[in-house]
PAKOLGU-903166 format. One record per atom (N, C-alpha, C, O): residue in three letters; y, x, z. Coordinates in steps of 0.05 Angstrom, whole numbers, padded with zeros to 5 digits, always signed. Layout:
<rs>
AlaYXZ...
</rs>
This chain:
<rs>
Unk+01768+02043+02164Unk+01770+02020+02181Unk+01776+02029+02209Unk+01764+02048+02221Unk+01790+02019+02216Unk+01798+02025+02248Unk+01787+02006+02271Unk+01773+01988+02261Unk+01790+02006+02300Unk+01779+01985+02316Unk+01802+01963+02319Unk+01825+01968+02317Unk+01794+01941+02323Unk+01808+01915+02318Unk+01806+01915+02351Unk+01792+01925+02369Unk+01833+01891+02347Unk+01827+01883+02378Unk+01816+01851+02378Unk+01811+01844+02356Unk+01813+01832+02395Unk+01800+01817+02400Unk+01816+01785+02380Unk+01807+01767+02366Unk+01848+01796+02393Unk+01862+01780+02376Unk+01849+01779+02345Unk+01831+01767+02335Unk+01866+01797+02337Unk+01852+01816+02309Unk+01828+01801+02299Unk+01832+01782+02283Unk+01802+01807+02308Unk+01779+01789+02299Unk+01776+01766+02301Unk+01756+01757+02290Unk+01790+01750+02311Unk+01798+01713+02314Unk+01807+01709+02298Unk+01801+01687+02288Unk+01832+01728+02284Unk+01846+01713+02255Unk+01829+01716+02239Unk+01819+01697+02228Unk+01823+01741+02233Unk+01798+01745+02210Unk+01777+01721+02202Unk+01774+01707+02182Unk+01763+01723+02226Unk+01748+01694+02232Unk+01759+01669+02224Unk+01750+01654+02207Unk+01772+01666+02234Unk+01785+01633+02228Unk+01799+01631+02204Unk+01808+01610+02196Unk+01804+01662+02187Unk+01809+01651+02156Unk+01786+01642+02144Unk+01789+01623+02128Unk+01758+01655+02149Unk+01739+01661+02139Unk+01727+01627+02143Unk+01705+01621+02134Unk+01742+01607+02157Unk+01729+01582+02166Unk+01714+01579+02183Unk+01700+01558+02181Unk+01709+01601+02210Unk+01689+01591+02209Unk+01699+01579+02243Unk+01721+01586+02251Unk+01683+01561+02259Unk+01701+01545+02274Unk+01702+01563+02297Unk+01692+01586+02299Unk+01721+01544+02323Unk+01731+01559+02354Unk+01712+01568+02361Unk+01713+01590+02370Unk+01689+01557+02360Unk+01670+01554+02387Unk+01656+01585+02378Unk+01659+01606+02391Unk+01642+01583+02353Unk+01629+01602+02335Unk+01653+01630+02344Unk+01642+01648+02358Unk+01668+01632+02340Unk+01689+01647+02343Unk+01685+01653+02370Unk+01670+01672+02376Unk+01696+01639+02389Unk+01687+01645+02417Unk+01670+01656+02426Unk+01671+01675+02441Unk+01648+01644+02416Unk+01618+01659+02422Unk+01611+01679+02412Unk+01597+01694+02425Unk+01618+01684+02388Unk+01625+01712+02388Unk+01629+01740+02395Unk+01616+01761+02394Unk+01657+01729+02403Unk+01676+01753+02411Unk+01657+01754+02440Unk+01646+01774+02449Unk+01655+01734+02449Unk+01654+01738+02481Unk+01634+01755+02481Unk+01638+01775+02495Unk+01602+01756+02464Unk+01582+01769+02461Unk+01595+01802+02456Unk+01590+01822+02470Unk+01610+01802+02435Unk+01627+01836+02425Unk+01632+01842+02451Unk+01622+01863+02459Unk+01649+01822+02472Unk+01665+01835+02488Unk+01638+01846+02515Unk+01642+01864+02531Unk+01616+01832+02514Unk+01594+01841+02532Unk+01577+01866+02529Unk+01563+01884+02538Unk+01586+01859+02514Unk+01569+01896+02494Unk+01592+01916+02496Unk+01587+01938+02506Unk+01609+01911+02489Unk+01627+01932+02481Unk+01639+01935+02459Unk+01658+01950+02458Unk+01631+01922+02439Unk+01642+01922+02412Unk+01674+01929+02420Unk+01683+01952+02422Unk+01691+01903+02426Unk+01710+01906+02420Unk+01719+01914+02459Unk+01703+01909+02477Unk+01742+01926+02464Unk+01753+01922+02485Unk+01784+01932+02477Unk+01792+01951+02463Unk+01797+01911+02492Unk+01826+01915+02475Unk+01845+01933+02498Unk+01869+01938+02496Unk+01827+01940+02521Unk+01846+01960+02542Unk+01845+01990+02525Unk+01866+02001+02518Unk+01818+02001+02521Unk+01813+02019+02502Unk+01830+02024+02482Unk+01847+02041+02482Unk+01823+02005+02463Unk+01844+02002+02434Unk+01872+02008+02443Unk+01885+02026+02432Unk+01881+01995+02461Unk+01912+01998+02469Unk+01924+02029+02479Unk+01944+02043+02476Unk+01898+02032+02493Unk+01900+02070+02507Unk+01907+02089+02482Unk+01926+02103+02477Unk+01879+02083+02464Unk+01881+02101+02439Unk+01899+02098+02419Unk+01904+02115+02402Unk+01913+02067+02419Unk+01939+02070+02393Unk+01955+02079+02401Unk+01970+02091+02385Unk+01963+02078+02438Unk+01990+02094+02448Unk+01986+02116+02444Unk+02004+02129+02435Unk+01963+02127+02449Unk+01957+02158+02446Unk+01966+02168+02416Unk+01985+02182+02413Unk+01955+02160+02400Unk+01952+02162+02375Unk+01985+02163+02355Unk+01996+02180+02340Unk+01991+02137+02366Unk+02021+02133+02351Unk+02044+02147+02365Unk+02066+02149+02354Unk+02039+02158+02393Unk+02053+02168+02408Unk+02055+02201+02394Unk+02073+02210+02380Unk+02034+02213+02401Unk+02037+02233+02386Unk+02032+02240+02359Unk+02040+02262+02352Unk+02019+02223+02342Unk+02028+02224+02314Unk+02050+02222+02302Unk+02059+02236+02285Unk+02061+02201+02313Unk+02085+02189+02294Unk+02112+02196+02312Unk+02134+02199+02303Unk+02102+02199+02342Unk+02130+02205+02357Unk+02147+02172+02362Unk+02171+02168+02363Unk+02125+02151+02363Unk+02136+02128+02367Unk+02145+02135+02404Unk+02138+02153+02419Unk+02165+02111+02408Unk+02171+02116+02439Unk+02152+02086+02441Unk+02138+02074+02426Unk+02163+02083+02476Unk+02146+02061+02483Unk+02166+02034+02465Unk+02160+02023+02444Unk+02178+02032+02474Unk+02189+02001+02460Unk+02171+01989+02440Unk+02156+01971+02439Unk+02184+02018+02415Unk+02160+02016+02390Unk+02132+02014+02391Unk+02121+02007+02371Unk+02114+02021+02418Unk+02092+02016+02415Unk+02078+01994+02435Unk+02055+01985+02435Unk+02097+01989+02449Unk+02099+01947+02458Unk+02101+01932+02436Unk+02090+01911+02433Unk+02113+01940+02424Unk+02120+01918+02399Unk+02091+01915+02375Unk+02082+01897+02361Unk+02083+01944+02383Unk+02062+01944+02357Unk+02035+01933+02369Unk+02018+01920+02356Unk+02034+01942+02397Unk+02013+01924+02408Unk+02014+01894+02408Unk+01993+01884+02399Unk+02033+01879+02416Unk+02039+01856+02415Unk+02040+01841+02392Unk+02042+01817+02390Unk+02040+01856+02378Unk+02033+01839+02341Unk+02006+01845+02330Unk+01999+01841+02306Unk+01986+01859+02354Unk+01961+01859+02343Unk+01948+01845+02370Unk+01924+01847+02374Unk+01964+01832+02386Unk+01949+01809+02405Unk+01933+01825+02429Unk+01910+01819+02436Unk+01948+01843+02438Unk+01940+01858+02461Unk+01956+01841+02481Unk+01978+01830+02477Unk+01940+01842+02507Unk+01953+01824+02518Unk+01973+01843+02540Unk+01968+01865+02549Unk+01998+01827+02543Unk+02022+01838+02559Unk+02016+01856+02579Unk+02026+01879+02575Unk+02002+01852+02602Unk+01994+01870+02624Unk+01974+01897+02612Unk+01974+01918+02623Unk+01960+01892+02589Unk+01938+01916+02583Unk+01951+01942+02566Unk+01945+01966+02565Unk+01975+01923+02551Unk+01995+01943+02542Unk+02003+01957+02560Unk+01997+01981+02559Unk+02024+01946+02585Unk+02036+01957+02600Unk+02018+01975+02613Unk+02026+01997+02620Unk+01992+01968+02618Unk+01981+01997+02629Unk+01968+02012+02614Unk+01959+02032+02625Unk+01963+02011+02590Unk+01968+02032+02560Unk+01991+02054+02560Unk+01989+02078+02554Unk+02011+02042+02567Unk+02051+02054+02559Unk+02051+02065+02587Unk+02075+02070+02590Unk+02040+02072+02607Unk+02041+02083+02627Unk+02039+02113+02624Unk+02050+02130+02638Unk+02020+02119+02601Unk+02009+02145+02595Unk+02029+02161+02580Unk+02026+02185+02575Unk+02057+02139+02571Unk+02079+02158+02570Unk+02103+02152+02589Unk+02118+02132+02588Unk+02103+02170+02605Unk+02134+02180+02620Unk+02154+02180+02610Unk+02154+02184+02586Unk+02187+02177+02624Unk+02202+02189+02607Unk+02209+02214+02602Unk+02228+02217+02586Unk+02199+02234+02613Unk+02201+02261+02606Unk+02188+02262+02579Unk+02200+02270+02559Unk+02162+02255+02581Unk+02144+02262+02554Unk+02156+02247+02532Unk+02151+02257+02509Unk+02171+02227+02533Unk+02180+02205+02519Unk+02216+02222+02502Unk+02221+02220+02478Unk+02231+02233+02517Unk+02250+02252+02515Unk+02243+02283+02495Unk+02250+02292+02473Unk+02225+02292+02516Unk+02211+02312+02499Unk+02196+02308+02468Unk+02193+02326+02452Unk+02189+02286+02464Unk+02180+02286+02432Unk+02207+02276+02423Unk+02216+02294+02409Unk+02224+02257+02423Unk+02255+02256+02410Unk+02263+02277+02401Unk+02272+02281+02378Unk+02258+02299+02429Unk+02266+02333+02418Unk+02258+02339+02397Unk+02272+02352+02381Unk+02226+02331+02391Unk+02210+02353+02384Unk+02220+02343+02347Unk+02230+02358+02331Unk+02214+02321+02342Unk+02221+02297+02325Unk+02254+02309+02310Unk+02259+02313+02286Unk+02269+02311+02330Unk+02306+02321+02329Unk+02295+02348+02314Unk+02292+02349+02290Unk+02291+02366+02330Unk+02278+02401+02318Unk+02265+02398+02296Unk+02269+02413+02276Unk+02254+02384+02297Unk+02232+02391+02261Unk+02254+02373+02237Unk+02255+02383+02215Unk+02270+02350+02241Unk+02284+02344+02222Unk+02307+02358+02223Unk+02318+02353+02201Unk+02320+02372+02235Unk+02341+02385+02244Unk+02335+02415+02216Unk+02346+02418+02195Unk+02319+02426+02227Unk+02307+02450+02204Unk+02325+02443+02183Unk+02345+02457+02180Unk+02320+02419+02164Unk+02323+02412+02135Unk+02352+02393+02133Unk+02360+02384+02111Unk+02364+02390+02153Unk+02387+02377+02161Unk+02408+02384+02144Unk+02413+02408+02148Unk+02428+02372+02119Unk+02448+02396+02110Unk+02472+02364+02115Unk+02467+02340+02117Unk+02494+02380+02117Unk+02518+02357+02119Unk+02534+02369+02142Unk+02527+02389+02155Unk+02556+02354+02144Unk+02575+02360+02170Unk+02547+02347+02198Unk+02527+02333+02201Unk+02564+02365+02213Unk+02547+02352+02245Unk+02559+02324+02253Unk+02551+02311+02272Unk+02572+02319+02241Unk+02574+02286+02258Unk+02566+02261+02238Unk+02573+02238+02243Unk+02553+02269+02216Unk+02541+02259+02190Unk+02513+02255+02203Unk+02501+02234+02210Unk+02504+02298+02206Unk+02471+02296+02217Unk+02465+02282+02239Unk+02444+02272+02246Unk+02489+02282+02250Unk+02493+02270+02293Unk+02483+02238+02284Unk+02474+02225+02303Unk+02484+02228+02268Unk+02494+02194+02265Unk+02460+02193+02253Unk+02443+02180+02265Unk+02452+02208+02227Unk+02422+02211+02212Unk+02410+02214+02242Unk+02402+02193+02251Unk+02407+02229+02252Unk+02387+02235+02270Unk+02378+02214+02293Unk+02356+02209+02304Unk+02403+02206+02297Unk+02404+02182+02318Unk+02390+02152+02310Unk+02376+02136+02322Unk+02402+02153+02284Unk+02378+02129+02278Unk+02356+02130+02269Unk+02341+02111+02269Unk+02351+02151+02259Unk+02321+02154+02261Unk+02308+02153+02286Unk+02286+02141+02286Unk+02315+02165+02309Unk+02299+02161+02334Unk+02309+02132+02335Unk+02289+02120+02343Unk+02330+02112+02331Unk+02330+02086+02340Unk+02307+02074+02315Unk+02302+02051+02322Unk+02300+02077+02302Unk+02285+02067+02283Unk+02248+02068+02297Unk+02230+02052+02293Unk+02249+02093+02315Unk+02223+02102+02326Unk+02225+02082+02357Unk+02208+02081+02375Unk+02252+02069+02356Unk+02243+02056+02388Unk+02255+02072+02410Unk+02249+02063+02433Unk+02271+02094+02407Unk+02284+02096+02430Unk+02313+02089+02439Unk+02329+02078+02424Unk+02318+02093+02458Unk+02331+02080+02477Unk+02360+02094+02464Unk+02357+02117+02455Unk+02389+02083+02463Unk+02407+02102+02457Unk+02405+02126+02472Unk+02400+02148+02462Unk+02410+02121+02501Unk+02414+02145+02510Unk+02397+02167+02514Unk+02407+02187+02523Unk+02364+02168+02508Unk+02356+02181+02499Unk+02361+02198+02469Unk+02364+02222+02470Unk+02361+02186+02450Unk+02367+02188+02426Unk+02398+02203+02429Unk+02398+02225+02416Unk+02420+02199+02440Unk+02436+02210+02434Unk+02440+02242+02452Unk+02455+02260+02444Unk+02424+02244+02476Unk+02415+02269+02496Unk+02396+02280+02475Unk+02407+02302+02475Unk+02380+02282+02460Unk+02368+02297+02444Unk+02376+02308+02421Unk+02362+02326+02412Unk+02401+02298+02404Unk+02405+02299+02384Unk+02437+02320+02392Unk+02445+02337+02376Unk+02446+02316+02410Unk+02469+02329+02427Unk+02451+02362+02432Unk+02459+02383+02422Unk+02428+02359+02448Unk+02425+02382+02458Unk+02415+02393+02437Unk+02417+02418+02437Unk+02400+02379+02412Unk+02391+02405+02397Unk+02416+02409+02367Unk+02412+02425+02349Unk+02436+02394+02368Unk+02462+02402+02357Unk+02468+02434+02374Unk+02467+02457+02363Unk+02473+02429+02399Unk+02485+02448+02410Unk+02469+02475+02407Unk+02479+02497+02411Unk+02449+02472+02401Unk+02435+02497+02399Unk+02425+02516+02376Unk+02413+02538+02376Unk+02438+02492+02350Unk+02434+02500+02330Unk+02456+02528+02318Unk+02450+02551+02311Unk+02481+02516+02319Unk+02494+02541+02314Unk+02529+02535+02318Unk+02535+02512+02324Unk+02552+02557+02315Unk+02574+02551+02327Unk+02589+02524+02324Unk+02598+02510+02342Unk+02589+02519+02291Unk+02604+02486+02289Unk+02586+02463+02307Unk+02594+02452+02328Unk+02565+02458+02295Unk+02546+02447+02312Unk+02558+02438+02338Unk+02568+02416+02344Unk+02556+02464+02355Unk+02559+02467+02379Unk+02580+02456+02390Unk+02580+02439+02408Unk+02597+02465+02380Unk+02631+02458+02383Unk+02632+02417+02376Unk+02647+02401+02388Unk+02616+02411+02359Unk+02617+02386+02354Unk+02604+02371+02381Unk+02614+02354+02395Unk+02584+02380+02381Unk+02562+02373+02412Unk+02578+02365+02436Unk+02580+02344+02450Unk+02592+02398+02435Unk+02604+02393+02467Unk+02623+02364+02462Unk+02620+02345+02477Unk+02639+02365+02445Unk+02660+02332+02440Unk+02648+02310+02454Unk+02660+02296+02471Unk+02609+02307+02441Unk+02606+02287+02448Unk+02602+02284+02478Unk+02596+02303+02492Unk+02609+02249+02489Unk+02595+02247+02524Unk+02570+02231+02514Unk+02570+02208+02504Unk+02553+02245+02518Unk+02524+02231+02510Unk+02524+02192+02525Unk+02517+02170+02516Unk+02534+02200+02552Unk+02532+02175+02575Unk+02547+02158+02558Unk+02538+02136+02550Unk+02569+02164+02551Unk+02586+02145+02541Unk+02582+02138+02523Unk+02586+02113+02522Unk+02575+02145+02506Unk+02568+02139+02473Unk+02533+02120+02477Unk+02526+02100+02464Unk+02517+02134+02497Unk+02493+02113+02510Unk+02503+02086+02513Unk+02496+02067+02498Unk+02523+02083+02536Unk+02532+02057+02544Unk+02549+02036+02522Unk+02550+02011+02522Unk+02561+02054+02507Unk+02572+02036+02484Unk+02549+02030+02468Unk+02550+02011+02452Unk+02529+02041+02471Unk+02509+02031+02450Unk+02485+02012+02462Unk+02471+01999+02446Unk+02482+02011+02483Unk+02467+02002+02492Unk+02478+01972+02509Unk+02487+01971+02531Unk+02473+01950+02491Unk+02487+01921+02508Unk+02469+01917+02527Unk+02469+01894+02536Unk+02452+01935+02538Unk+02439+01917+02567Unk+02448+01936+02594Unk+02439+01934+02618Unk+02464+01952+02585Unk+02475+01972+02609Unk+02497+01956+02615Unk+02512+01963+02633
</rs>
């Protein structure tokens, strides 16, 4: 069992029948004690999914917000990743699938890329990580890498640029 957030225990509750107020009174009691606090919960799933899973932030706004964290407590949850640190796991994510990678490079270039878009990052992150650790892998690779313009291939991919 994991910690719930406040949302979280309201649905529970209110399948279970039992009414608002009861519900209310409740939580409000958990939330005086400590039981639940959903700034906490939000710290430890960014923490958690951030470096477990190598989610970026997008992905873990999204995951907070479907477990009823509220908008501002996320946002100062997702603070605790930068975009350096946020780039640097893409890498790290790119390197460890890269190892087992077999195909032409603009096959792996395309695999790799959506898997980080699948984890929530941004094109142009995703495509700067997947470029630099092409290029370092070995001569075709390389030679394919340099072709790409990471910027350009970001901006085509990205409709809010």
């Amino acid at each position: 069992m994991r910690p719930r957030t406040r949302a979280e225990l309201a649905k529970v509750l209110a399948r279970k029948e039992i009414s608002e107020e009861v519900i209310a009174e409740v939580l409000d009691r958990y939330d005086e004690v400590g039981i639940i606090d959903d700034a906490a919960f939000a710290r430890a799933w960014v923490t958690s999914r951030h470096h477990g899973r190598g989610l970026a932030r997008r992905a873990l706004a999204n995951e907070l917000r479907q477990r009823g964290v509220d908008a501002e407590v996320a946002t100062e949850a997702l603070e605790s990743v930068d975009e350096e640190g946020e780039a640097a796991t893409a890498r790290a994510l790119v390197d460890r699938k890269l190892r087992t990678a077999t195909g032409a490079p603009d096959a792996i270039f395309r695999r790799l890329v959506a898997m980080l878009a699948r984890k929530g990052y941004s094109a142009g992150v995703a495509i700067r990580a997947v470029k630099d650790a092409l290029a370092a892998r070995d001569a075709e690779a390389a030679e394919f890498a340099d072709q790409l313009d990471a910027d350009a291939l970001a901006s085509d991919a990205d409709p809010t640029s």
